[in-house]
Every structure is written in C-alpha cells, then in structure tokens.
C-alpha positions in Angstrom: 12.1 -19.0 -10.9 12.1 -15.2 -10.5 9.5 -13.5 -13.4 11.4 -11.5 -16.2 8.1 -9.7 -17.2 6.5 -8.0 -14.9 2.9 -5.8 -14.7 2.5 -3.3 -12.2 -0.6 -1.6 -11.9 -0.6 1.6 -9.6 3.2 1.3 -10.2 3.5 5.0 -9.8 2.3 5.2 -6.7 4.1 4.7 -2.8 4.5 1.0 -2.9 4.1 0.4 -6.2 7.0 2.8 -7.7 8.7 1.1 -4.7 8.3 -2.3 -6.2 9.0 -1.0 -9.4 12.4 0.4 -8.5 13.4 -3.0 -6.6 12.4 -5.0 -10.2 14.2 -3.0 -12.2 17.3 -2.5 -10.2 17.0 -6.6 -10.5 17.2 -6.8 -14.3 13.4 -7.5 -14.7 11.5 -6.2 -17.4 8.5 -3.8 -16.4 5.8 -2.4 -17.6 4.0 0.3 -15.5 0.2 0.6 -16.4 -1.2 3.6 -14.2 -3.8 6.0 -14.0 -1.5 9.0 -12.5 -4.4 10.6 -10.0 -3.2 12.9 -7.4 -1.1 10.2 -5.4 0.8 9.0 -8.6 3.9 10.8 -9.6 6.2 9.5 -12.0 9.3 11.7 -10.2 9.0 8.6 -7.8 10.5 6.4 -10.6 13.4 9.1 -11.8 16.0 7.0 -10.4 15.0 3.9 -13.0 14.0 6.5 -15.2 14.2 5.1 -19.5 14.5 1.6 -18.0 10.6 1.0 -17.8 7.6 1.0 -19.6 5.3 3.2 -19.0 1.2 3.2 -19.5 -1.5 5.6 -18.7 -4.5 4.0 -18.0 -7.3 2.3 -15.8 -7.8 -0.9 -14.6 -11.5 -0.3 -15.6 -10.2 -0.5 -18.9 -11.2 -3.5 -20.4 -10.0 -2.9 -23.8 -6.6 -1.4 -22.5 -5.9 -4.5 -20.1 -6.6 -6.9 -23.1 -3.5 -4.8 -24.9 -1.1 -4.6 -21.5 -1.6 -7.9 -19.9 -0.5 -10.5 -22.4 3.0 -11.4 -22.3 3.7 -10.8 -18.5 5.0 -13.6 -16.4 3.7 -11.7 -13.2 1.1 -9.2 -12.7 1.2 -7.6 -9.4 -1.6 -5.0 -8.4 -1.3 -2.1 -6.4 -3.7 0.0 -8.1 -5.9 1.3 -5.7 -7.8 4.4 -4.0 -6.6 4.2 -0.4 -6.7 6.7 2.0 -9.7 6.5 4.4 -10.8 9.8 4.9 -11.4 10.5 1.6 -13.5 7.5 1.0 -15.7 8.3 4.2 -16.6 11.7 1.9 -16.8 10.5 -1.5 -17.2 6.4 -1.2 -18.0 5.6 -5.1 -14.6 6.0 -7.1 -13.0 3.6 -4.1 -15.5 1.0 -5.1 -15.2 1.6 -8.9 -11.3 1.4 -8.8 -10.9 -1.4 -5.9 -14.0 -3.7 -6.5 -14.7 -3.1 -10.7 -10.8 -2.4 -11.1 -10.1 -5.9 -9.6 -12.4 -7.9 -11.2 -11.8 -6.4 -14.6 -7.8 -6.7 -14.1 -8.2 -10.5 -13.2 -10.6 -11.4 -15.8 -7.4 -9.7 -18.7 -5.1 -12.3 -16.4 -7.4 -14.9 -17.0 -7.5 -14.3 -20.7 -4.1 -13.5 -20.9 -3.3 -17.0 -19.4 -1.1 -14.8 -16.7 1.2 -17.5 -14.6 1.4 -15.7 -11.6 -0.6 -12.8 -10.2 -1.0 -10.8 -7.1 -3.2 -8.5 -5.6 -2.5 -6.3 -2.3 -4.7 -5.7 0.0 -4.4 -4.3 3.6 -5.0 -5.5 7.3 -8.6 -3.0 7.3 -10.7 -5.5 5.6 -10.7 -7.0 9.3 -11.9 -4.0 11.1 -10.9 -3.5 14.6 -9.4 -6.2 16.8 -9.0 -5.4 20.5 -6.2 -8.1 21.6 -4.0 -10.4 20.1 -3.6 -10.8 15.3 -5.9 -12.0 13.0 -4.1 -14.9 11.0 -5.7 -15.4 7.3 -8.8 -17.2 8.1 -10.2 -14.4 10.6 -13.7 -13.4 9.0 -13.6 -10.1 7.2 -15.5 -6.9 8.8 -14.6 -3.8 7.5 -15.4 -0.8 8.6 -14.7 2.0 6.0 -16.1 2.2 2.9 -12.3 2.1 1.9 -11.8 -1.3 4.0 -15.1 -2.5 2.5 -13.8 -1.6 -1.5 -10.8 -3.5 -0.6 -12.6 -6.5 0.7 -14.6 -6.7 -2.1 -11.6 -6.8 -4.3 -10.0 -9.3 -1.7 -13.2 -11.3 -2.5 -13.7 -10.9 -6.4 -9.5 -12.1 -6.7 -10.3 -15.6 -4.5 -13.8 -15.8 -6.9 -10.8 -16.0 -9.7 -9.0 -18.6 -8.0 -11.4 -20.6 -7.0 -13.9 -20.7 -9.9 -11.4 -20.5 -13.0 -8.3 -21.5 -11.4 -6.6 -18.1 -11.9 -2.9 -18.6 -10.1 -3.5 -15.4 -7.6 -2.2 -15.1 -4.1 -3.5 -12.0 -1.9 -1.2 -10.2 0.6 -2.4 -7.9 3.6 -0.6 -5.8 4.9 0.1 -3.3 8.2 0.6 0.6 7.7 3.3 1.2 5.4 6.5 4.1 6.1 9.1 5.7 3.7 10.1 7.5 1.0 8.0 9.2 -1.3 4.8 8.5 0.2 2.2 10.8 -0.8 1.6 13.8 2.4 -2.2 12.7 3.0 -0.7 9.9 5.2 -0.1 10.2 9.0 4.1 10.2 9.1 4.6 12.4 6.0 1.7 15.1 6.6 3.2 15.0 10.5 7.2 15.2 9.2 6.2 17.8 6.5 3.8 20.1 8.6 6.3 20.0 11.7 9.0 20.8 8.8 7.2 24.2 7.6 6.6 25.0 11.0 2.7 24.1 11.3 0.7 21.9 13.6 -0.2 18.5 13.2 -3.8 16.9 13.5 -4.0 14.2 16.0 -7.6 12.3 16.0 -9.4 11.6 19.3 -7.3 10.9 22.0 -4.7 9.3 20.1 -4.9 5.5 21.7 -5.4 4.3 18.0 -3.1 1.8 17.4 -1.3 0.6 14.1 1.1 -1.8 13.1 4.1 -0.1 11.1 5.9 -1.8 7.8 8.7 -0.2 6.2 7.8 0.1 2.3 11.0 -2.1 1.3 9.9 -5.2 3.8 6.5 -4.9 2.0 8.0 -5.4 -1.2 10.2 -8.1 -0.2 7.2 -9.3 1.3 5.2 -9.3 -2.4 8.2 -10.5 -4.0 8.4 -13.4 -1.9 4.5 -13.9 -2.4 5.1 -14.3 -6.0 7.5 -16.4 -6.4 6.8 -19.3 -3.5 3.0 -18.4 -2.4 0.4 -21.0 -3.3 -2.4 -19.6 -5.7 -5.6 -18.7 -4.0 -3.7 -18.4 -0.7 -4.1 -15.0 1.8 -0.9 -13.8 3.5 0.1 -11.5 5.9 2.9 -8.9 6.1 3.4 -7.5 9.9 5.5 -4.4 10.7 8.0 -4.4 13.5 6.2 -1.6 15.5 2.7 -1.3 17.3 2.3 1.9 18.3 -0.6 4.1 19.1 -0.9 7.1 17.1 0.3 9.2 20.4 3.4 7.4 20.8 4.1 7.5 16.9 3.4 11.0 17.8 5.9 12.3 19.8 8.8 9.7 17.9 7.9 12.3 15.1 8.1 14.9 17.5 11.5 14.4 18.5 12.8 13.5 15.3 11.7 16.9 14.3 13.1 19.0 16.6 9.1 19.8 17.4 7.2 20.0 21.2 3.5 19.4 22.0 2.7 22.5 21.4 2.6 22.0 17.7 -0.3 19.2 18.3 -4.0 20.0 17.4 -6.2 17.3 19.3 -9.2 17.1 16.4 -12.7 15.3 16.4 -11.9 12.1 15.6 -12.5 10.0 12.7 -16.0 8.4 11.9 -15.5 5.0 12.1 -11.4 5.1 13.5 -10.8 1.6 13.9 -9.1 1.1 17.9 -6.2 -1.4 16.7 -4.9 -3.7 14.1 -2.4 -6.7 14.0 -1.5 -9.0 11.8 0.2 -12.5 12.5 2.4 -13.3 9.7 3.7 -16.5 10.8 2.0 -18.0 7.3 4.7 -15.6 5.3 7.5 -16.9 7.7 7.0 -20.0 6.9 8.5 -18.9 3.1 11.4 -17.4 4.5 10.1 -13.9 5.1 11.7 -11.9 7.6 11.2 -8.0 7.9 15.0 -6.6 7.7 14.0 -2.6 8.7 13.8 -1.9 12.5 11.2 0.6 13.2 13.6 3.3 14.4 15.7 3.2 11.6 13.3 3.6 9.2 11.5 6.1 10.7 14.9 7.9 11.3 16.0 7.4 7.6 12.4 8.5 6.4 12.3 11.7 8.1 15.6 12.3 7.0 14.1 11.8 3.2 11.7 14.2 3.7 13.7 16.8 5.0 16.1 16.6 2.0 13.8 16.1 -0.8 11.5 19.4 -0.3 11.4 19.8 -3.8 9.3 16.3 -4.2 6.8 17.1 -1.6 6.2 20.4 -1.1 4.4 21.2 -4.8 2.3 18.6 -3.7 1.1 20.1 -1.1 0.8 23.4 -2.6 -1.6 21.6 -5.0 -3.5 19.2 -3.0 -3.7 21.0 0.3 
C-alpha cells in the first residue's frame, strides 16, 4: 500500500525536490522539512508549487522533528551535506548534519511510531573497489570524511533497526544526473562552464571511474524501497553507465559543441577514490529496473541546462 503522508527531509534539494515532485504529481500528501543551505532552492519545486508543505528547519532539531514527524506514514531522508570537496576542507558540519542529523531524525521516527522510513545513502561508504560491485554485505571503508559522515549515518539508521525495531530500510546509490542539480557537481559545473564559454577542471588523469543514475531511476528506486523493502535491509541502486571521468568528459564535450581545448587537467583530489560499482541484483529482485538509458539522459539533461539559464546561472554568480 502506497504512503499518503509523506516526510521528506532535504526535500529541496537535487533528489529530494525530485522525489518530491514524483509524490506529489501521485496525489500524496507531503511535507517538505529543510534547512535551505546553498544547495537547496525551493524554485526546484515551482512546478508543484501550493501543493506541498513546506518547513524550514534542521534535522538537528530535536524539538522541531517532535512537531514534523508525527502523523507521516513515510519518512524518507535525503537531508544531507554531500559534495566531497567541500568536506575534505571543512569536515565538521558533514558530520553534524549526516551522523547527529540521522540519529536525531530516527530517534523523532521512533517516537513518532513512523511505519516506514528511509534513509539514503551513497555507494562512497565503500571506498574504492578495483574490479567487479560490492553487493550489501561488502564491509564499509570510506575514504572521505564525507563517505565517513555518511557511513556513520548508514550505521546509526541499522542501530534503530536493530536495537528498537525501527522499520528503516537504507539505499545506496551510484552518481546521480539531471535536472536541477546544484553546479558544484561534475556534469552541471562541466555543461554550464562549457555553456558560458570557460574551461572545465578535470582531476588527475581522469581514469576515475563512476557509475551514472539518472535522478528519476533513483527515485523509483526509493519509492520501490519503501513500499516492498524489508526494515533493517541495505539496497543498492546502480546506474546504466560506468564511465571514467575522461570518457564522461568528452560525451559532455560533444554534447556541447566544446573541443579539448577547453579542459584544464588540475592536481587531483586528496583521497579521489579509483572506481565504484554497485550490484543491485537485491533491488531487482523487487521489480526494480532502471528505465533511463545513459545517453538519453545525459542528452535530455544538457538540454535542461541550456534552457533554464535563469535557474543556474544566479547560483553561480553567488556561490562561485
């Protein structure tokens, strides 16, 4: 039975206002708690814009959560700080948000008597992985103080399940591609740079490689999760690309109109994991099967970005 009241925490944000959008163009009622930082925007929920209800706030918030969470069939958490480089310079608000944040959100489920939660979580709590996919017993190793904040979290929402019985399944997912996504990531800082005519940062020699989800599959993916995942159970949601970062490169390139020339090779990344990969086969099992081919979506979201200026470019002028 599909929820009718639904949580979503960091529901402004890429994924999130993605999820939120799907929900509400299902009937569902949702309720957006979020803390708007610099990656959430509520012009990414304009187009379900008066059918939602919206909350500023952090999921460090005790007191707030113990308003929010009752009455919610599913809470769904994609609250998070997220981008790597930012955590390698300033580690303590990842651990705050994505550690404290989790453990304080599933303690208001707990209370709250919430049927269904889920938390997401991402494919770097593994670290690096040289050949073949981790399924969802492979020990976790991260190697970011981001992958390491997410862990924890990882961690703290099983603690829930196991210890108080708190029905929360955990999904982990590959890179993630589309619309609205904020212009720190790899594909939109590449498509918008390329689009204002400036060169494009490529770390190392560019053999890192990364497993590529289209946003809507994730969400799918989550939806799925929630309504037919066992409670304390990990899954796994694989893209339908593995590229290294030069091949995903010069597919931007092209799609662009852009040559090599506009690629600055830069001092790679402490830390750069070599490869991820997921096997999802545990997700397939539900039914789960990812509907965007990588070309596509790639085509579709550079496309987005080159006809929504207005959405990203005061963003950049802001955030650099």
């Amino acid at each position: 039975m599909r929820p009718k009241k639904v949580l979503v925490t960091g529901g402004a944000g890429f994924i999130g206002s993605a999820f939120v959008r799907d929900l509400v163009g299902d009937g569902a009622e949702v309720t957006v708690l979020d803390k708007l930082t610099y990656a959430g925007n509520l012009a990414n929920l304009d187009s379900v814009a008066g059918r939602y209800t919206f909350v500023r706030g952090d999921i460090c918030d005790d007191w707030l959560l113990a308003q929010v969470v009752p009455g919610h069939d599913l809470v769904v958490n994609f609250a998070a700080e997220s981008h790597v480089d930012r955590s390698i310079d300033s580690a303590a608000d990842f651990v705050r948000t994505n550690v404290l944040g989790t453990q304080t959100l599933m303690q208001a489920c707990l209370d709250a008597g919430t049927k269904r939660v889920v938390h997401v979580s991402t494919d770097e709590v593994y670290g690096s992985i040289d050949i073949g996919s981790w399924d969802e017993s492979a020990p976790l190793a991260p190697r970011s103080p981001y992958a390491a904040s997410k862990a924890g979290g990882d961690m703290i929402a099983r603690a829930y399940a196991v210890t108080h019985g708190l029905p929360v399944c955990v999904t982990r997912c590959g890179n993630n591609y589309g619309p609205f996504q904020f212009p720190e990531k790899v594909i939109p800082l590449f498509v918008t740079n390329l689009l204002q005519g400036r060169t494009v940062p490529l770390y190392g020699d560019g053999g890192n490689v990364r497993d590529w989800v289209h946003v809507s599959d994730h969400c799918a993916a989550i939806r799925l999760v929630a309504e037919a995942g066992e409670p304390g159970e990990v899954y796994h949601v694989a893209g339908t690309a593995e590229l290294d970062n030069k091949e995903l490169t010069a597919r931007l390139l092209e799609a662009c109109g852009a040559g090599w020339e506009m690629v600055e090779y830069v001092e790679d990344r402490k830390g750069h994991d070599r490869r991820y990969s997921l096997d999802d086969a545990k997700l397939r099992a539900l039914g789960y099967r990812p509907r965007v081919p990588f070309e596509d979506g790639l085509a579709d979201t550079v496309r987005w970005y080159r006809e929504n200026t207005a959405w990203w470019l005061p963003l950049k002028q802001a955030h650099g």
